[in-house]
TORPA-4810 file (N, C-alpha, C, O; in nm, 3 decimals):
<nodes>
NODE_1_6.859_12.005_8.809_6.898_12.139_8.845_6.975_12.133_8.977_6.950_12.064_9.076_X
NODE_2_7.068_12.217_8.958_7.150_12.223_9.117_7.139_12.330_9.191_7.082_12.433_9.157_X
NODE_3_7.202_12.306_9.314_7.169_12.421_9.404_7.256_12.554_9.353_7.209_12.667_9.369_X
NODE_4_7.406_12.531_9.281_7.488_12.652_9.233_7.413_12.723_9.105_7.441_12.834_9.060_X
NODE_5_7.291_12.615_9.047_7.195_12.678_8.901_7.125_12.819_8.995_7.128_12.940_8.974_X
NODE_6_7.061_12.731_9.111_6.993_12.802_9.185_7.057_12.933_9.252_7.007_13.041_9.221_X
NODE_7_7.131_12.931_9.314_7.215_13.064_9.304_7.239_13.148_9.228_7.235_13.265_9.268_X
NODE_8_7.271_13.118_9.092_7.378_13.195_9.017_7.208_13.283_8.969_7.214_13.397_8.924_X
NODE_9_7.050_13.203_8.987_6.922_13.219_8.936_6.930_13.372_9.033_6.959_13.483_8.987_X
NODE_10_6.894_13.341_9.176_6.921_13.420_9.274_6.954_13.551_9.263_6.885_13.652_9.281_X
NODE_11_7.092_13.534_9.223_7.179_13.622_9.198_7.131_13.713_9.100_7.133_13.834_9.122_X
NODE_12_7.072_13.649_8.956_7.039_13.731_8.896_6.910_13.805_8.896_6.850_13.837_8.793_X
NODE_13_6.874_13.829_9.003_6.761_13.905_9.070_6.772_13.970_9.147_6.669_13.993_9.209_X
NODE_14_6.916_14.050_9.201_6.997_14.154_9.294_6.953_14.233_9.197_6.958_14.221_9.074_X
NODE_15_6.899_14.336_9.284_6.864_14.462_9.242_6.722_14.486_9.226_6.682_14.601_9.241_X
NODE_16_6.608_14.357_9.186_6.493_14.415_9.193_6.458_14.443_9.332_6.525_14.413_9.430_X
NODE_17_6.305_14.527_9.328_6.256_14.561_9.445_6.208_14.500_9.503_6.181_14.388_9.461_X
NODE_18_6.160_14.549_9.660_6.115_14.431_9.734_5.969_14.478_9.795_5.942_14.591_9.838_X
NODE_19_5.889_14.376_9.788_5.746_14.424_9.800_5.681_14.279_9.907_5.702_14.161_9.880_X
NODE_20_5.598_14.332_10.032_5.560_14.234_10.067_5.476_14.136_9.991_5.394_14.203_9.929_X
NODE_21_5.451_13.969_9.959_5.414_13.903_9.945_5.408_13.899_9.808_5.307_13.861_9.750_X
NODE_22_5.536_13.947_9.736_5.575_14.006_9.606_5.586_13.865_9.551_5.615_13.783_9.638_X
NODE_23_5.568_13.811_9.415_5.597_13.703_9.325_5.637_13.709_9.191_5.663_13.612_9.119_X
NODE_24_5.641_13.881_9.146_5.684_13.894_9.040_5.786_13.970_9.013_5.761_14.089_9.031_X
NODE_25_5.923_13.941_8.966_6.058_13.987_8.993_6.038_14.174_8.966_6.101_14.268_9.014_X
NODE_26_5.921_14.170_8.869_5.924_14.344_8.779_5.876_14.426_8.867_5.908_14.543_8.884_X
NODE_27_5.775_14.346_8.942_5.691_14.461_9.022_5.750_14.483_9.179_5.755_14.590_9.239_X
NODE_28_5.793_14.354_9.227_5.886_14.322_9.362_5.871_14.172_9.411_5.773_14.100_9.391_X
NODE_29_5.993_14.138_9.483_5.974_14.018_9.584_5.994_14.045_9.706_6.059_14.143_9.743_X
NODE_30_5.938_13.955_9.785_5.981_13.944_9.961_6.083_13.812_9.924_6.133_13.780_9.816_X
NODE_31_6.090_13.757_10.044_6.213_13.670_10.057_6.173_13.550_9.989_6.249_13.480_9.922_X
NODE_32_6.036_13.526_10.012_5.967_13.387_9.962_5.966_13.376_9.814_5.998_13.287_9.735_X
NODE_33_5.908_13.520_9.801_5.881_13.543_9.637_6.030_13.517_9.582_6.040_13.424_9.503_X
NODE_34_6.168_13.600_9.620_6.266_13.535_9.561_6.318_13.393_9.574_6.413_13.372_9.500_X
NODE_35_6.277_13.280_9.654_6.299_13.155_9.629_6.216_13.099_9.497_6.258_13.016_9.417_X
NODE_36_6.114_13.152_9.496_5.982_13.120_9.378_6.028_13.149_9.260_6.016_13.068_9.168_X
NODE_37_6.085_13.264_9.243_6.129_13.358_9.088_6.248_13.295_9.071_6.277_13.250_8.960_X
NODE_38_6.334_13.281_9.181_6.485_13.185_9.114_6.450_13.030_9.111_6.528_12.960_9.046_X
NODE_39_6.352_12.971_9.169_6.314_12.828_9.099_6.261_12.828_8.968_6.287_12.752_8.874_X
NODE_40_6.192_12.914_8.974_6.119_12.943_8.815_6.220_12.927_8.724_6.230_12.839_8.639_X
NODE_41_6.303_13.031_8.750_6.423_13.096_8.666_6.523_12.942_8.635_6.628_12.961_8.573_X
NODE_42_6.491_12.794_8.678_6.565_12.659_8.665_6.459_12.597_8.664_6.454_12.489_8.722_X
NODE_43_6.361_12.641_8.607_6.278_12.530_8.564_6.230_12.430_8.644_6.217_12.310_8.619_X
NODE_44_6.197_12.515_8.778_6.150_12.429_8.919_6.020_12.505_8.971_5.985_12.502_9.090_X
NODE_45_5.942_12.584_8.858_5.859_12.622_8.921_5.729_12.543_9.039_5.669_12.439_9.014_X
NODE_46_5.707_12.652_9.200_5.674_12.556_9.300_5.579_12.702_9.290_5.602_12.811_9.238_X
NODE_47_5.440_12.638_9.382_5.367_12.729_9.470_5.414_12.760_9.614_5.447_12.674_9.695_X
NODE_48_5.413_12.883_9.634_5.464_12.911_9.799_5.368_12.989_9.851_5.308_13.077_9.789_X
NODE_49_5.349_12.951_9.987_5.253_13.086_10.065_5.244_13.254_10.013_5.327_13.342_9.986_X
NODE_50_5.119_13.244_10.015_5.099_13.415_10.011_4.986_13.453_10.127_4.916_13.367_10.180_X
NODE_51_4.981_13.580_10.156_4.877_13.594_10.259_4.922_13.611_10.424_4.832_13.610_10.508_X
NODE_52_5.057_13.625_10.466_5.098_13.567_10.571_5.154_13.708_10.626_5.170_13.783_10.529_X
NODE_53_5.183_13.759_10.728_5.179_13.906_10.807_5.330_13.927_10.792_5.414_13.844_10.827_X
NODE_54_5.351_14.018_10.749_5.499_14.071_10.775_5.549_13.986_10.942_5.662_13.941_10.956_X
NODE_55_5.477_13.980_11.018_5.534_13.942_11.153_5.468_13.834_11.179_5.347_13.856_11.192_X
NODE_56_5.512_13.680_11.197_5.452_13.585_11.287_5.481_13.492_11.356_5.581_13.424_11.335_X
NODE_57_5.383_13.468_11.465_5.390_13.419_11.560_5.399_13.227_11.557_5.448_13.155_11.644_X
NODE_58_5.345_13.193_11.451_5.362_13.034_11.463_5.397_13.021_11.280_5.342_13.061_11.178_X
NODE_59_5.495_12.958_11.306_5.620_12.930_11.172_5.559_12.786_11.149_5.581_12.745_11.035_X
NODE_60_5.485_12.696_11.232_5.370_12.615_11.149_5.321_12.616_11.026_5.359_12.568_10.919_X
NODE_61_5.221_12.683_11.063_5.116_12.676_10.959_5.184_12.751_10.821_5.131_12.726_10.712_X
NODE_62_5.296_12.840_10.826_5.307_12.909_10.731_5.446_12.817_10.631_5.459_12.849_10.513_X
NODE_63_5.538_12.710_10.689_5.648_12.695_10.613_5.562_12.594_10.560_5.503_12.498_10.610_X
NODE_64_5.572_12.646_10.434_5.547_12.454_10.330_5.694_12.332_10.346_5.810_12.357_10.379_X
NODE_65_5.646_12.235_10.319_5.702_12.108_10.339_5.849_12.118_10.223_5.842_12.102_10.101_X
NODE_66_5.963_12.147_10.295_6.066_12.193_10.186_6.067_11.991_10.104_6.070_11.973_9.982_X
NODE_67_6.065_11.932_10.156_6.079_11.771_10.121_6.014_11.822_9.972_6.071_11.842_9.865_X
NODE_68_5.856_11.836_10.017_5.784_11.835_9.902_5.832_11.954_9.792_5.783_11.942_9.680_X
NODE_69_5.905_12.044_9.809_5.966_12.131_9.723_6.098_12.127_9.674_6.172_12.210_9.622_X
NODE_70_6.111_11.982_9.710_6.243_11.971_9.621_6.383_11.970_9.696_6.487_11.948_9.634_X
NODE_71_6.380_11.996_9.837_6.450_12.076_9.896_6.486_11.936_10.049_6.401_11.908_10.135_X
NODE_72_6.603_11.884_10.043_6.621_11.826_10.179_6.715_11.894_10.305_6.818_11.957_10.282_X
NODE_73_6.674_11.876_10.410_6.713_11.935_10.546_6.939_11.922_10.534_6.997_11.849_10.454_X
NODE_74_6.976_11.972_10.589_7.098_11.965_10.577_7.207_12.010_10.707_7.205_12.130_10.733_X
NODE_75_7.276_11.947_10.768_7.376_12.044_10.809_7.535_12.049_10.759_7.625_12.095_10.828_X
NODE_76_7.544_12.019_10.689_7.666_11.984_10.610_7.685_12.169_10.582_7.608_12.264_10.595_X
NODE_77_7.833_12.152_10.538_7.848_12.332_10.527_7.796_12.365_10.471_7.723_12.287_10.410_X
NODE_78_7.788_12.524_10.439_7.677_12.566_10.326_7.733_12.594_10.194_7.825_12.670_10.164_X
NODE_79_7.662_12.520_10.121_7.707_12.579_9.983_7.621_12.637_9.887_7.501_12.611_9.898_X
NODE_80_7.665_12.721_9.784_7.590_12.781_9.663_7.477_12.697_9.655_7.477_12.574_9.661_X
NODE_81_7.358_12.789_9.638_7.189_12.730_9.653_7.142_12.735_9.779_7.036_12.798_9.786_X
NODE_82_7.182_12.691_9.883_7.140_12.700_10.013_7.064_12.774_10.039_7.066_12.895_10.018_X
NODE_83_6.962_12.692_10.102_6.823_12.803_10.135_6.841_12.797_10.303_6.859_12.682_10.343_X
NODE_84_6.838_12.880_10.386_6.835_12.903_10.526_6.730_12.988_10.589_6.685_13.079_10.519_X
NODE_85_6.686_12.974_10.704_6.567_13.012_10.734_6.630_13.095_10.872_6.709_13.042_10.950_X
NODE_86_6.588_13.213_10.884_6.645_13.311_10.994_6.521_13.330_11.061_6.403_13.320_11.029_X
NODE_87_6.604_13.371_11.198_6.482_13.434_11.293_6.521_13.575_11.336_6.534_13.584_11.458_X
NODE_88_6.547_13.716_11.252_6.609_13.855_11.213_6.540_13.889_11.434_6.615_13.929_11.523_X
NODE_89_6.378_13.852_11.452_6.398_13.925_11.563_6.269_13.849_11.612_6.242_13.747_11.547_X
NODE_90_6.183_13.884_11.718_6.072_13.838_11.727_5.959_13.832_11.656_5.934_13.925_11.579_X
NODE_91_5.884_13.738_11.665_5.802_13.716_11.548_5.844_13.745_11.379_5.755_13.765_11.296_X
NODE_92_5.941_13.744_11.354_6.003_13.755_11.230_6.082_13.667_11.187_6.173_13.630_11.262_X
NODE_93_6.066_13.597_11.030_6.133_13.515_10.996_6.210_13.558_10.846_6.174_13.660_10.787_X
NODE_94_6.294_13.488_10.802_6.337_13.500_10.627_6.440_13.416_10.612_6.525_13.362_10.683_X
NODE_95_6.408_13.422_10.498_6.488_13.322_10.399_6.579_13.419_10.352_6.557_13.540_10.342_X
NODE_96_6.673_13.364_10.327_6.821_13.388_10.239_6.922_13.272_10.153_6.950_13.165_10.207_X
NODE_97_6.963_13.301_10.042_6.990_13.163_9.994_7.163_13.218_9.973_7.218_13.327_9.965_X
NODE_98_7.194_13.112_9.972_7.328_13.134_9.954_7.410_13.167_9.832_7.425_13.078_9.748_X
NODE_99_7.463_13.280_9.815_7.527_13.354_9.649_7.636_13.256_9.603_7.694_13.186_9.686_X
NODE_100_7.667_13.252_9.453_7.749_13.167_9.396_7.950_13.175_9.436_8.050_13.107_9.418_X
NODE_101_7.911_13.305_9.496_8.075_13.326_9.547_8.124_13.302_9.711_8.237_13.295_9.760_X
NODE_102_7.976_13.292_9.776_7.952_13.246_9.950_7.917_13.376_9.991_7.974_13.404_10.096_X
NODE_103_7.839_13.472_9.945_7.768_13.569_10.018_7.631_13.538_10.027_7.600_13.424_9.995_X
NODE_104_7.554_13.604_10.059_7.389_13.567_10.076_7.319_13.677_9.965_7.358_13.794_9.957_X
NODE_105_7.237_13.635_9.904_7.080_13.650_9.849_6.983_13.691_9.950_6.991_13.630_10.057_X
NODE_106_6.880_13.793_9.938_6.802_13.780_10.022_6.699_13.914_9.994_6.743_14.011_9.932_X
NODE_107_6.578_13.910_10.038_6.475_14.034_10.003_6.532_14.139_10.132_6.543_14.116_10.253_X
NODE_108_6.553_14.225_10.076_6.579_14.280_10.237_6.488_14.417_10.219_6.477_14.503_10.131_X
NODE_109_6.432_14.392_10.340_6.250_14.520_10.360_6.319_14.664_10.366_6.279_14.762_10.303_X
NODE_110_6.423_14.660_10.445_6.468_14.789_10.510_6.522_14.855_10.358_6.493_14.961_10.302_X
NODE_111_6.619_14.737_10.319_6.661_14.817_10.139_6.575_14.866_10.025_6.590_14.937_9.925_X
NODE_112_6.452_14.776_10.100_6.339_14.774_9.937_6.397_14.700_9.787_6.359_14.709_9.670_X
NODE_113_6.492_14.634_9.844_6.511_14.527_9.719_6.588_14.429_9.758_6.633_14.420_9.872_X
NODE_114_6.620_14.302_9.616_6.693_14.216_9.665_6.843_14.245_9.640_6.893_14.320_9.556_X
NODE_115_6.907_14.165_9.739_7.024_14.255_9.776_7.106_14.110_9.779_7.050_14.004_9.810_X
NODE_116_7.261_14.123_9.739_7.348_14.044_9.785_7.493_14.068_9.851_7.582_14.123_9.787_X
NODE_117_7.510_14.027_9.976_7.569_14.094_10.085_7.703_13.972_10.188_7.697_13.858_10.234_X
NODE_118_7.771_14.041_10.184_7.893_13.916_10.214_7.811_13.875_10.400_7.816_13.753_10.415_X
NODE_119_7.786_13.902_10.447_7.714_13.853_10.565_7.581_13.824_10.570_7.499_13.904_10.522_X
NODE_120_7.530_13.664_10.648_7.434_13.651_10.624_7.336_13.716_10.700_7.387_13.733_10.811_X
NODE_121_7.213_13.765_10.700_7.070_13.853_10.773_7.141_13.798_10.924_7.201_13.691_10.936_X
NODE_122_7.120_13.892_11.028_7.126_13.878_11.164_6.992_13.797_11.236_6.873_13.825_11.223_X
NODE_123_7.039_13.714_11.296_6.931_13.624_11.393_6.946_13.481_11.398_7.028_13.452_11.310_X
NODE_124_6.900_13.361_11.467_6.933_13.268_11.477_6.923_13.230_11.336_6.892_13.307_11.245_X
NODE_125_6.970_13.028_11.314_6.947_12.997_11.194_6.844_12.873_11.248_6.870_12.780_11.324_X
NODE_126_6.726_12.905_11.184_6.624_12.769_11.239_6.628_12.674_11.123_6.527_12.606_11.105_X
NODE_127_6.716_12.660_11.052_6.686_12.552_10.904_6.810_12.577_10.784_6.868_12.681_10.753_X
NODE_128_6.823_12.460_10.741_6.904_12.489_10.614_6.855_12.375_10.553_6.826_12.268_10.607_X
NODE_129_6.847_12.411_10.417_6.756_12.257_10.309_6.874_12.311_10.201_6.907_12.422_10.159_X
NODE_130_6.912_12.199_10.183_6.978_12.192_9.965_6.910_12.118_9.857_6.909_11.997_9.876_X
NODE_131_6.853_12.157_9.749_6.836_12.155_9.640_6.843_12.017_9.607_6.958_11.979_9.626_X
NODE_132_6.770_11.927_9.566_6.784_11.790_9.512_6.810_11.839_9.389_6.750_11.931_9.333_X
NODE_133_6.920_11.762_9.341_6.954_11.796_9.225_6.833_11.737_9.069_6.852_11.772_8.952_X
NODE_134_6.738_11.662_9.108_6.644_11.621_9.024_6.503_11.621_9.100_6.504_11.553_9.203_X
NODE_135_6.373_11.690_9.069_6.220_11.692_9.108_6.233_11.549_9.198_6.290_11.457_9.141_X
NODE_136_6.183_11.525_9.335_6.133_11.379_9.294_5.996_11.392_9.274_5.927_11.490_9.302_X
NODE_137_5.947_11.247_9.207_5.856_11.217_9.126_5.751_11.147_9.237_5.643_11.100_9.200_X
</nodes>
């Protein structure tokens, strides 16, 4: 599976709603839940955190090991699939993945759904991982 499968997955989940600590595309996702529902959606289904505060303070304990999800560190430009990790404001973090045309994917709280938007979420960028194109084993 590639990171542009993973996008185009993404993509086709603009428009549902967005619900904190959401995992199911019908009822809503947060940002996490849409990395989960578009891996699913390529046949990469992963477990991801649930349980974790709209706002926090140590990005520790809460990011799982992207290595172990399939996912290696990157700074090379960004392309379709790209998962990036924002810091929107204090104590606040999200994910946004990158859309198949170079806009962003992303749960956005304020919209109440997932949304795809030619600029990426405002705030630093603490991470970018791409998609191994095969599980490793």
């Amino acid at each position: 599976m590639s990171g542009a499968e993973l996008a185009q997955a993404a993509a086709a989940l603009t428009g549902r709603p967005w619900r904190l600590h959401g995992r199911d595309p019908a009822t809503g996702l947060d940002c996490i839940g849409l990395l989960g529902a578009a891996l699913a959606r390529i046949g990469r289904p992963i477990r991801l955190p649930t349980g974790y505060p709209l706002r926090l303070r140590q990005l520790g304990s809460w990011l799982p090991d992207p290595e172990g999800l399939g996912f290696s560190a990157t700074s090379a430009p960004v392309a379709p699939g790209d998962v990036i990790l924002l810091q929107p404001g204090p104590a606040q973090i999200h994910l946004a993945i990158a859309a198949p045309d170079g806009g962003w994917i992303h749960a956005h709280a304020g919209l109440r759904r997932v949304v795809q938007q030619c600029a990426l979420p405002p705030g630093p960028m603490l991470g970018q991982w791409r998609l191994h194109p095969e599980p490793k084993v």
